[in-house]
KEROTI-874111 format. One line per field, with one value per residue (C-alpha): residue in one letter; chain; x, y, z. Coordinates in Angstrom, 2 decimals, padded with zeros to 5 digits. Example, Ala and Ser with C-alpha at 12.3 -4.5 7.8 and 13.67 -1.06 7.14 Angstrom:
// residues 2
code c(A|S)
unit c(A|A)
px c(012.30|013.67)
py c(-004.50|-001.06)
pz c(007.80|007.14)
// end
This chain:
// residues 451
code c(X|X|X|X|X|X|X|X|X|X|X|X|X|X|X|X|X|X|X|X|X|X|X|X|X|X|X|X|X|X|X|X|X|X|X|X|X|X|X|X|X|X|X|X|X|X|X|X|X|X|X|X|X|X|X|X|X|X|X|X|X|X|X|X|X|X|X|X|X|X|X|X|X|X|X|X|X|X|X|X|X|X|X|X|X|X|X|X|X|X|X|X|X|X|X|X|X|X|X|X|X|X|X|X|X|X|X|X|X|X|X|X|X|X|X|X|X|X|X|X|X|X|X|X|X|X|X|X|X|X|X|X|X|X|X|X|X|X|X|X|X|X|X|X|X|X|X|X|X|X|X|X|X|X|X|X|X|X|X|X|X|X|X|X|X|X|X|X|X|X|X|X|X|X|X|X|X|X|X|X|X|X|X|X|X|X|X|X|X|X|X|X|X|X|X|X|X|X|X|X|X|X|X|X|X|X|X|X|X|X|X|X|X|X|X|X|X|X|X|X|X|X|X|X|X|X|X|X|X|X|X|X|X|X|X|X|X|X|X|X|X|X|X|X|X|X|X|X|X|X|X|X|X|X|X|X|X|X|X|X|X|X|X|X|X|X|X|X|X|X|X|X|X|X|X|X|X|X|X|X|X|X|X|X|X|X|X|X|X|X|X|X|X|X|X|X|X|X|X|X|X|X|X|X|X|X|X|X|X|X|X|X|X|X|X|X|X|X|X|X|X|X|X|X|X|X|X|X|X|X|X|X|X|X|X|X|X|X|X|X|X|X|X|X|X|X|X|X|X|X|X|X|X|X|X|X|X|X|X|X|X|X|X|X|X|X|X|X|X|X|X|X|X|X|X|X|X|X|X|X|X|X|X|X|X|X|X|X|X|X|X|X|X|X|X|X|X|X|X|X|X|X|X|X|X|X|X|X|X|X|X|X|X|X|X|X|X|X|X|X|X|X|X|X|X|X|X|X|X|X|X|X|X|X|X|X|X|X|X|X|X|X|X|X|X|X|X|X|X|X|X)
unit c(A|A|A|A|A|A|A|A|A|A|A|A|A|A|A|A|A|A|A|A|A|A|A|A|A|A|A|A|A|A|A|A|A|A|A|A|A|A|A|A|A|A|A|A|A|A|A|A|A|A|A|A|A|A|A|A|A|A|A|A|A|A|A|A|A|A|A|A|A|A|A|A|A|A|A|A|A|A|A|A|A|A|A|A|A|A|A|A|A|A|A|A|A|A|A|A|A|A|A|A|A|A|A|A|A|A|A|A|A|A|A|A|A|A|A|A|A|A|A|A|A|A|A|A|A|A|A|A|A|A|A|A|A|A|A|A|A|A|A|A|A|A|A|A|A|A|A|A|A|A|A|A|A|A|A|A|A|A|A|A|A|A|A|A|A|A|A|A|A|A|A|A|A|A|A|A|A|A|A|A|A|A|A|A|A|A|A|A|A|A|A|A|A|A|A|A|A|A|A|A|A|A|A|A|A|A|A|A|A|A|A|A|A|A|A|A|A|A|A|A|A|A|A|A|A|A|A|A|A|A|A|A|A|A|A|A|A|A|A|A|A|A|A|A|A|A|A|A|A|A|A|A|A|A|A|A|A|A|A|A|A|A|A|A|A|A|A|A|A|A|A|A|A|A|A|A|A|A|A|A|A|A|A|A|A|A|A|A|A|A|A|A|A|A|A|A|A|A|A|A|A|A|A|A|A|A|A|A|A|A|A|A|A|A|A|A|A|A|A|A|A|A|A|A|A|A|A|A|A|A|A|A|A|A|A|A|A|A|A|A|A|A|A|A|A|A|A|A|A|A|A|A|A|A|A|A|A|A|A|A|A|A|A|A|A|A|A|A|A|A|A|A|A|A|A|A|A|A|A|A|A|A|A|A|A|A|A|A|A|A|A|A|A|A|A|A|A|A|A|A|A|A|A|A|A|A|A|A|A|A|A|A|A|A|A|A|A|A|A|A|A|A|A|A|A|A|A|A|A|A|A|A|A|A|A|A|A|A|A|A|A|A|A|A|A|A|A|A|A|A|A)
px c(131.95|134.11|134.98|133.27|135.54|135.84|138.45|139.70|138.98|136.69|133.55|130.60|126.77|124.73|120.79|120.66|118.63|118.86|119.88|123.00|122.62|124.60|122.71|124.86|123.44|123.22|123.90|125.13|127.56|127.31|125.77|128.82|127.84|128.50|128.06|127.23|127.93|125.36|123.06|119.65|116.85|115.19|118.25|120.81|124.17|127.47|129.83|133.75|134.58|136.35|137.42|137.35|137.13|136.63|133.11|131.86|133.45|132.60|131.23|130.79|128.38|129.45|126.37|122.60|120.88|117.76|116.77|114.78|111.63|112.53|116.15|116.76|117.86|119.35|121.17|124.99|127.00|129.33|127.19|127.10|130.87|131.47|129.37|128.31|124.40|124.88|121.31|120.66|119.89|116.44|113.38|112.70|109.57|112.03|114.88|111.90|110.81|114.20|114.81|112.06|112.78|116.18|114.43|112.37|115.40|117.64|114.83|114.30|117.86|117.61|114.55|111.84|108.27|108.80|107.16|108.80|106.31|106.42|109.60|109.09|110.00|111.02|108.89|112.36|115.11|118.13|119.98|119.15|122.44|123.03|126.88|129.71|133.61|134.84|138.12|140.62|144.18|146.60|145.74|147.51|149.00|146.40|143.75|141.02|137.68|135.84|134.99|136.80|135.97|134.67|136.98|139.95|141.58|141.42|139.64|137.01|136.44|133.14|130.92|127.56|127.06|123.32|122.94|124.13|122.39|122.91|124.32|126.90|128.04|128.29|130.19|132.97|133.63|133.86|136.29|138.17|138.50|139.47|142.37|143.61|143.70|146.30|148.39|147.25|148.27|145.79|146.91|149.08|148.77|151.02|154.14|152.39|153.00|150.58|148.41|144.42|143.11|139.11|136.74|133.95|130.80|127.95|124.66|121.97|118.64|116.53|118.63|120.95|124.13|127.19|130.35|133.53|136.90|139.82|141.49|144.86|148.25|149.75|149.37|150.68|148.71|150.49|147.46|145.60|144.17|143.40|141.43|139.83|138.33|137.02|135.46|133.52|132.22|130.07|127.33|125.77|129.39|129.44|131.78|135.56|137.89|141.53|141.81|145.52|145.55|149.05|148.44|148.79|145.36|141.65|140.15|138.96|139.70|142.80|143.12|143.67|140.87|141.75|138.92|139.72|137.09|133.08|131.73|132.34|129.31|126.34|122.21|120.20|116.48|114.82|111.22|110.84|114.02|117.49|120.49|123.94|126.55|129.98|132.65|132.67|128.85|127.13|124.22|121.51|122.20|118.85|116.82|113.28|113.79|114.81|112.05|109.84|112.57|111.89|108.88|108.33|110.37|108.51|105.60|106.59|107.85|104.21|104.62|102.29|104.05|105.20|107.88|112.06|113.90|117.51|118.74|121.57|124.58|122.62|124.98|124.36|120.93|118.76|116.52|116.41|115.28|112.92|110.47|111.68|108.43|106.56|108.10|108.90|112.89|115.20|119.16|121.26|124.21|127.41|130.87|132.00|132.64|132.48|129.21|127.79|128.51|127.07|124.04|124.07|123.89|121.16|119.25|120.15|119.30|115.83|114.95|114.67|114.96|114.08|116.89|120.49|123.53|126.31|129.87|130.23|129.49|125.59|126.31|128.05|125.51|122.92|124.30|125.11|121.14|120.05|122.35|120.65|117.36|116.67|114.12|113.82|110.95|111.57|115.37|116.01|118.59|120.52|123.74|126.53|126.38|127.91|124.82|124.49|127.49|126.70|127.60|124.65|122.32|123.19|122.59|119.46|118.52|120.01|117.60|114.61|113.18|109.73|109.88|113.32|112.47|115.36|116.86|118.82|121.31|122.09|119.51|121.59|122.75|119.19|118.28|120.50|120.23|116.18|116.80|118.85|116.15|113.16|112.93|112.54|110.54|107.91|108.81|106.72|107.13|109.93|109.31|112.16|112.58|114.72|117.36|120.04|118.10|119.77|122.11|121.60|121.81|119.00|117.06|114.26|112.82|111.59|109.47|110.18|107.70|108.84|107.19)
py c(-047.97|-049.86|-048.44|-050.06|-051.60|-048.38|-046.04|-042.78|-043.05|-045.96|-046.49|-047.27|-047.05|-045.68|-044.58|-040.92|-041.26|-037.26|-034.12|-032.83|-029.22|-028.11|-029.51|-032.54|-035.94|-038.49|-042.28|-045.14|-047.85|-050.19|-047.81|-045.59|-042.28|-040.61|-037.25|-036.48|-033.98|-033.27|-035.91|-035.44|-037.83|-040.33|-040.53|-043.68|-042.66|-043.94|-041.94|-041.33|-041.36|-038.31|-038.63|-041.40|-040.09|-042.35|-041.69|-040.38|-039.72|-037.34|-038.66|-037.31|-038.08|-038.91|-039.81|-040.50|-043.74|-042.87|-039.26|-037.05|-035.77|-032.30|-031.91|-029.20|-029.99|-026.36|-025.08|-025.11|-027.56|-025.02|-022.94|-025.85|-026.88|-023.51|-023.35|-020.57|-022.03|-025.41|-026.35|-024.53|-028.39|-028.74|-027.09|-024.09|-025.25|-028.00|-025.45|-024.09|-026.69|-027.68|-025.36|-025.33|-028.55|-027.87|-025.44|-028.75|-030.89|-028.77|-028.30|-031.62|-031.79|-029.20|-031.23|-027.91|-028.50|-025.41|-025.58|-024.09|-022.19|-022.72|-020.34|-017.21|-017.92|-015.26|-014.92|-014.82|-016.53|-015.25|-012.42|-010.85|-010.63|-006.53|-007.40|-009.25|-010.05|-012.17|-013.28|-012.28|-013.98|-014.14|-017.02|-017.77|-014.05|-012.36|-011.07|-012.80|-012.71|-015.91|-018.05|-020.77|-024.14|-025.73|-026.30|-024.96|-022.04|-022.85|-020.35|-020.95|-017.95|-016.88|-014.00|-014.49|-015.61|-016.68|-014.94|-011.68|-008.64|-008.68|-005.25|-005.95|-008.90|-006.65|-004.12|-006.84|-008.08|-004.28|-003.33|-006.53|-005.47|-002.31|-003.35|-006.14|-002.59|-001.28|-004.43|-004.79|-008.51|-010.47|-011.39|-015.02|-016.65|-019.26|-016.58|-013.46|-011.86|-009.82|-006.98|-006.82|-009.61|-009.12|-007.09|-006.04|-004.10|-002.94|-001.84|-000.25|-001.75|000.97|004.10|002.13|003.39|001.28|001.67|-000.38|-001.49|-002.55|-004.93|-005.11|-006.14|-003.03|000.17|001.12|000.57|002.12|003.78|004.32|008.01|006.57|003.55|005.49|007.53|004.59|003.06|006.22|006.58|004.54|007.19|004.47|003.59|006.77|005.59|003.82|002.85|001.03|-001.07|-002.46|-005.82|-006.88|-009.79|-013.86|-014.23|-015.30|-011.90|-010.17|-006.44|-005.18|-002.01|000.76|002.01|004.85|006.65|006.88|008.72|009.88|009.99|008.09|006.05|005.33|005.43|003.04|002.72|000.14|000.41|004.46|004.92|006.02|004.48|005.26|002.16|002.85|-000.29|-001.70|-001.52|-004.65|-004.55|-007.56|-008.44|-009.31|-006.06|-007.40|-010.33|-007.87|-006.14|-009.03|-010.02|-006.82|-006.22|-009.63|-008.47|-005.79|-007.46|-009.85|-007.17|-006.00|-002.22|000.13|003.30|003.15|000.58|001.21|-000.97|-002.02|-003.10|-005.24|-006.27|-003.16|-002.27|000.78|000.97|-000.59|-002.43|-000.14|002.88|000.78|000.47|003.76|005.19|002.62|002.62|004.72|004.96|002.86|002.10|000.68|-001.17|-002.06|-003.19|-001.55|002.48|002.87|002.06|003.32|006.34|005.23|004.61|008.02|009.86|007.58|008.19|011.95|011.58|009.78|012.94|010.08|011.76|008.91|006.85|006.96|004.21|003.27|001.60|-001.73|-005.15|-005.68|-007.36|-004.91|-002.07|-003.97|-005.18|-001.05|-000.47|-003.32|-001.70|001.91|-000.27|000.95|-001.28|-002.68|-003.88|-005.29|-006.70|-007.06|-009.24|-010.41|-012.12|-013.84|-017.53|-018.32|-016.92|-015.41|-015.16|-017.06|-013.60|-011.89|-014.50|-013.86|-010.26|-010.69|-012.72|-009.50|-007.10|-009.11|-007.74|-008.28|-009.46|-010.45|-010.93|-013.44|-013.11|-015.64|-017.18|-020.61|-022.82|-024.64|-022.13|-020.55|-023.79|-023.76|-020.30|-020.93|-023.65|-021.48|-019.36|-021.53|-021.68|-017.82|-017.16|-018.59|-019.39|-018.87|-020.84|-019.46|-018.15|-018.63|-016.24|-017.56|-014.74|-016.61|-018.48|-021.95|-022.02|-023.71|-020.56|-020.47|-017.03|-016.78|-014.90|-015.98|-014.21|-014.71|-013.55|-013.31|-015.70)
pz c(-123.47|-125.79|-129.30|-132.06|-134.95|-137.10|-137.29|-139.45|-143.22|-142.58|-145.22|-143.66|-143.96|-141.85|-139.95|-139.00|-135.85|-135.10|-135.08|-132.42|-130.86|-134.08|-136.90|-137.45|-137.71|-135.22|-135.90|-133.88|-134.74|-131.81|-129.16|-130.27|-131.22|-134.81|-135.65|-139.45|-141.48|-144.10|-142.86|-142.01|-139.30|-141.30|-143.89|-145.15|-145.87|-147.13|-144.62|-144.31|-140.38|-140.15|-136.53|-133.47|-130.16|-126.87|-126.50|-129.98|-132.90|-136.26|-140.09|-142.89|-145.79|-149.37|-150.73|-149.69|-150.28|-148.62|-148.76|-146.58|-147.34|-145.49|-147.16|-149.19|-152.67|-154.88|-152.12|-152.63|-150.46|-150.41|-147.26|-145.20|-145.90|-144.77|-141.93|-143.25|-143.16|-141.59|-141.48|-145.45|-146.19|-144.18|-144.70|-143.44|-141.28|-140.03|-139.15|-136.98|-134.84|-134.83|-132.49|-130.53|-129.58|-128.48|-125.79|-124.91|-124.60|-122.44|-120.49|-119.78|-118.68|-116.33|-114.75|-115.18|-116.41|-118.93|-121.99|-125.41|-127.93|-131.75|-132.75|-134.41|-138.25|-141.18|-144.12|-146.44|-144.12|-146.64|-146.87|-143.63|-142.14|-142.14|-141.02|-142.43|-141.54|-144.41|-144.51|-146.85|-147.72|-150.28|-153.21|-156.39|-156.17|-155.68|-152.49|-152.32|-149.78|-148.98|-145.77|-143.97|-144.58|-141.52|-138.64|-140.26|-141.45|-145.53|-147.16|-149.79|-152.64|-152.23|-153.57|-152.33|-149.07|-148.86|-145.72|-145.83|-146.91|-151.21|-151.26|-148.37|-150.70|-153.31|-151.34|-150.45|-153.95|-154.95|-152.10|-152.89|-156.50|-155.66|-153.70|-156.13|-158.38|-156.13|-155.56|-151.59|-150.71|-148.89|-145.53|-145.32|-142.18|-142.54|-142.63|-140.78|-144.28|-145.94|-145.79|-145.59|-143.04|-142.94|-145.14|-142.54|-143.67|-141.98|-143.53|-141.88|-143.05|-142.64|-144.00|-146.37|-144.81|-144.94|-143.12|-144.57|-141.94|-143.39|-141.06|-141.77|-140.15|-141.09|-140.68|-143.89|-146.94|-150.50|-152.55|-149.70|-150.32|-153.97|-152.40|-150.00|-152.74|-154.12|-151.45|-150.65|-154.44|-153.70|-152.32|-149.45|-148.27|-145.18|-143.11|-143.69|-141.15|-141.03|-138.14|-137.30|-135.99|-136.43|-133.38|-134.27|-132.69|-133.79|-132.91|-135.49|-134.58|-133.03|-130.73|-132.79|-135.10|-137.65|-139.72|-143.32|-144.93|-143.93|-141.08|-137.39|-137.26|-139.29|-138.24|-138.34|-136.59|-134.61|-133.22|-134.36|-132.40|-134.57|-133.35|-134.27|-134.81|-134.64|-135.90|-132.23|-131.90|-131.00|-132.77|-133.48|-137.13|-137.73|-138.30|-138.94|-136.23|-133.74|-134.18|-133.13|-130.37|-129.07|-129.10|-127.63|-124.67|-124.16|-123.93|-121.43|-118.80|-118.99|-118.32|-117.23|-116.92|-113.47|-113.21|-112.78|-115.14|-115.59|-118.69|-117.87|-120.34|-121.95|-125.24|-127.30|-125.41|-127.90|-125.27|-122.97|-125.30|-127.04|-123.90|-122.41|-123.42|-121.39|-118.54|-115.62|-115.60|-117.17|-116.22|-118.75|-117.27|-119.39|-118.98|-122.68|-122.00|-125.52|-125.83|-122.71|-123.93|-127.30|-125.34|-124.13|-127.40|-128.71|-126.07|-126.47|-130.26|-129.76|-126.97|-124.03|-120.96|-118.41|-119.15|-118.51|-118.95|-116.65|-116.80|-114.58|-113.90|-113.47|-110.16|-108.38|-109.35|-108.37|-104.95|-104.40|-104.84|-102.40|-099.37|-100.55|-100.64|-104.10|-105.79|-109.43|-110.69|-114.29|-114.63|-118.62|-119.17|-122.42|-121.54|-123.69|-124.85|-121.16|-119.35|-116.22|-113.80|-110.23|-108.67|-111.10|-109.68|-106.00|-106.68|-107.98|-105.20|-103.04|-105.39|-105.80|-108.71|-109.02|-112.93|-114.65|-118.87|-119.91|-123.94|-124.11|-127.22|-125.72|-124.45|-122.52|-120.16|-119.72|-118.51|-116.20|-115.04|-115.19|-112.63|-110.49|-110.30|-109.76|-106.39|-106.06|-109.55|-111.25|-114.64|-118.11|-121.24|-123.40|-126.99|-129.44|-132.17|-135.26|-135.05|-137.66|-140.05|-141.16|-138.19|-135.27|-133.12|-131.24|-129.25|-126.64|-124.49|-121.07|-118.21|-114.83|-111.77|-108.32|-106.50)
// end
């Protein structure tokens, strides 16, 4: 394909045909492909090309000439800027089928006659998010907290984050304040100077708890005590770390974690069951949508009381414990020790005693059982964005479980592992459930039978 005529810091007007995989619009100049920032199907905009690449290059809209009938009009440009809420500009029924139809399309791809239900909406997509890591750096003299802007590392003051949980934004403007008190300097990447990288803060939906890390690049903050018993005046704040992360690096956490003040961990409960989350936790950060994701799985692995389940890439053991109670054993597997032996002591907690958790790759374990012909019935699994590993699929090929119930974050690569599968399983329709309203990340769950 050649290049069309256009290149960086061109003007030009353009039909939004679509929406990419990441909210953006589509357009075409000359069969080339555009992707548009701020652009919505249906819409005519006067765009800026931003970038030209050899087969598509990136837009971005500076005004509309034909508006959409499903674009959002009072939300701030600032959230999709950000990226904060990329799709905070279409309707919220839109969002939804949305992605649904991203299901359909990477289905399609993948060749397999799977259908995609309607997804699983909120009644109030905002403010759900009961975690935050918001960046902090050093700006005209002073620490402040914000988000980057997209695709870069400038960072845009912000106190409310449209997303997040209202007291958590509350919480970082107050910590912020109270370190701009003491003189902390935000950190300032450009030099590796500074102090305080990241504001994280965790609140637990259903007890109000919050725990509060400092990331910083040093270990040594002045004030500190004096901060500390600032931070924990506030009577939900029950937990305060310092985490030392003194790496040039993207990662948000470094290796050592030092507790300040309160306790190590705070509760929280999901389905009845009371979990405790410590600052490595993974833990969905949707607590009324992972009640429905949950419960959805469990209703797809259709247990009767007698079955042995694994929970694989299992975590702090919130699957697993949630259908403990319907099943007949259940093994959580896990490569994190940590939270294996999180697991553990929420199981302990909750009084489950037909459960326990284990360190190791899912693959491995399971290729132990099918020498010692031990069988598994349901296979729960919830992998990262990159899916299953080949060598998981050959060992569940090796294991033949009888049902596998598939949660999956990326449609694309449960496609793929769906067709991997196919010849083996038959495959049900998958059900999204809109885990991160106005993003384009995208949850499902999918049942598998043994054929």
């Amino acid at each position: 394909m050649e290049k069309p005529n256009i290149k960086k810091n061109d003007k030009v007007e353009l039909n939004i045909e679509d929406l990419s995989y990441e909210g953006k619009g589509v357009a075409k100049v000359d069969d080339f492909t555009l992707f548009v920032d701020n652009a919505l199907p249906g819409e005519v905009v006067n765009a800026v090309i931003l970038k030209v690449g050899k087969s598509y290059g990136f837009a971005k809209a500076l005004d509309i000439i034909k508006k959409s009938p499903d674009r959002v009009e009072n939300i701030d440009n600032v959230y999709v800027q950000t990226g904060i809420a990329p799709l905070s500009h279409l309707k919220y029924s839109e969002q939804l089928k949305f992605k649904q139809k991203q299901i359909k399309i990477d289905f399609q791809k993948a060749k397999l006659d799977i259908d995609a239900n309607e997804t699983i909406g909120m009644d109030d997509p905002f403010h759900y998010r009961n975690k935050a890591q918001v960046p902090v750096r050093q700006i005209d003299g002073k620490l402040t907290s914000g988000f980057y802007r997209r695709h870069s590392h400038d960072l845009i003051p912000m106190e409310d984050y449209l997303i997040q949980d209202p007291k958590i934004d509350a919480e970082i403007k107050r910590v912020r304040d109270i370190l701009r008190k003491y003189n902390v300097r935000g950190f300032e990447e450009s030099k590796n100077k500074g102090q305080i990288r990241t504001i994280m803060v965790r609140r637990a939906y259903y007890t109000g708890e919050m725990m509060v890390v400092l990331v910083s690049r040093v270990r040594d903050i002045s004030h500190y005590k004096e901060i500390s018993q600032e931070i924990m005046a506030n009577q939900e704040v029950k937990s305060l770390y310092l985490n030392i992360n003194s790496k040039v690096t993207n990662v948000i956490l470094g290796r050592d974690m030092l507790l300040l003040a309160g306790s190590p961990y705070i509760d929280d409960e999901i389905l009845g069951h009371t979990y405790r989350i410590s600052p490595r936790s993974f833990y969905q950060v949707n607590p009324t949508q992972t009640q429905r994701l949950y419960k959805l799985a469990v209703e797809k692995a259709e247990l009767t009381g007698k079955e042995n389940v694994v929970d694989a890439y299992s975590g702090i053991g919130t699957i697993g414990l949630s259908l403990a109670d319907q099943a007949k054993h259940v093994t959580g597997i896990e490569m994190v020790a940590d939270a294996v032996e999180d697991a553990k002591r929420n199981a302990e907690i909750n009084g489950i005693e037909n459960a326990d958790f284990i360190v190791g790759k899912t693959e491995t374990v399971l290729n132990e059982w099918a020498k010692d012909k031990k069988k598994v019935d349901v296979l729960m699994v919830d992998p990262p964005r990159k899916g299953l590993a080949n060598s998981l699929i050959e060992s569940i090929n090796n294991i033949k479980p009888k049902k596998i119930v598939y949660i999956s974050c990326n449609p694309a690569t449960l496609a793929r592992d769906l067709k991997l599968l196919s010849d083996t399983y038959e495959i049900g329709d998958a059900t999204p459930v809109d885990m991160f309203p106005m993003t384009n990340h995208i949850e499902s769950v999918t049942r598998l039978t043994r054929k």
